[in-house]
C-alpha positions in Angstrom: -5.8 12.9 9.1 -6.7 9.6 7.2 -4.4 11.0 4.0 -1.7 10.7 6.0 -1.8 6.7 6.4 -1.8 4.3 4.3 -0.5 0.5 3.4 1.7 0.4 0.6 1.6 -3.2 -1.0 4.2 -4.4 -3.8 3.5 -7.5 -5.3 5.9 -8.9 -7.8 4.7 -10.9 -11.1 2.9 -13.7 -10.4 2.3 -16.8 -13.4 0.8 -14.5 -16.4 0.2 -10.9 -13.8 2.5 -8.6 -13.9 3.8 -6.9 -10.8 2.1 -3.9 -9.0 2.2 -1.6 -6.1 -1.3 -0.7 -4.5 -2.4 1.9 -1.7 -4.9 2.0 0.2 -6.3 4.1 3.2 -6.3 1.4 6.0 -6.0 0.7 9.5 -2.6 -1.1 10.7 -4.0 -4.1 11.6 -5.6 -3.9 8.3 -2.6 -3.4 6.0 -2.4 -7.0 4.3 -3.0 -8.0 1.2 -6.2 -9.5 1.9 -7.3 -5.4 2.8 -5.5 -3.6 0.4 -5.1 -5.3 -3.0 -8.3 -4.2 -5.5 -9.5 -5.8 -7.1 -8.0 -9.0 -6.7 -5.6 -9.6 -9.9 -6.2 -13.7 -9.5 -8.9 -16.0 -9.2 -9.6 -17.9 -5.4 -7.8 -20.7 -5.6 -4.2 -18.6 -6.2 -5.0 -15.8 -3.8 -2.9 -17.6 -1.2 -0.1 -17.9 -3.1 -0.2 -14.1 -4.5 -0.4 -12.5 -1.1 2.7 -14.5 0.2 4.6 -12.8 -2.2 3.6 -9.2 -1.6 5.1 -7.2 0.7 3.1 -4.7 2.8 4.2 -2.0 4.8 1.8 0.5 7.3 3.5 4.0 6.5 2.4 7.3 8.3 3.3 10.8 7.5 2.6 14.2 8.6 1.9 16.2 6.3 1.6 19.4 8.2 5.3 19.2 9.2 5.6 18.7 5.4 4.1 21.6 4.1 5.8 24.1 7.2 9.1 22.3 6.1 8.6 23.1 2.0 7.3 26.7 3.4 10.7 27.6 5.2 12.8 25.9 2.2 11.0 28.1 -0.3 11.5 31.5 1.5 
């Protein structure tokens, strides 16, 4: 299920941007900035120098298992 991937990006202030955290639906060997930060907060010449300082992580869940687990909690 693609809803249950996704790259998670935190990017900490950069000159006059403030920090942010973006998600996107991506492949693994997608999840970089590059692929997942829209639009891009800064112009070319800085993009470099933003996407060192973001952190991207590739995160999967299931949410079936998620939804059985919240079922037997509740009852």
């Amino acid at each position: 299920n693609s809803e249950d991937v996704r790259c998670k990006c935190i990017c900490p202030p950069y000159k006059d941007h403030s920090g942010h955290i973006y998600n996107k639906n991506v492949s693994q060997k997608d999840c970089d900035c590059l692929h997942v930060v829209e639009p891009m907060p800064v112009p070319g010449p800085d993009v470099e120098a933003y996407c060192l300082r973001c952190e991207c992580k590739y995160e999967e869940r299931s949410s079936v298992t998620i939804k059985v687990s919240s079922i037997i909690l509740l009852h």
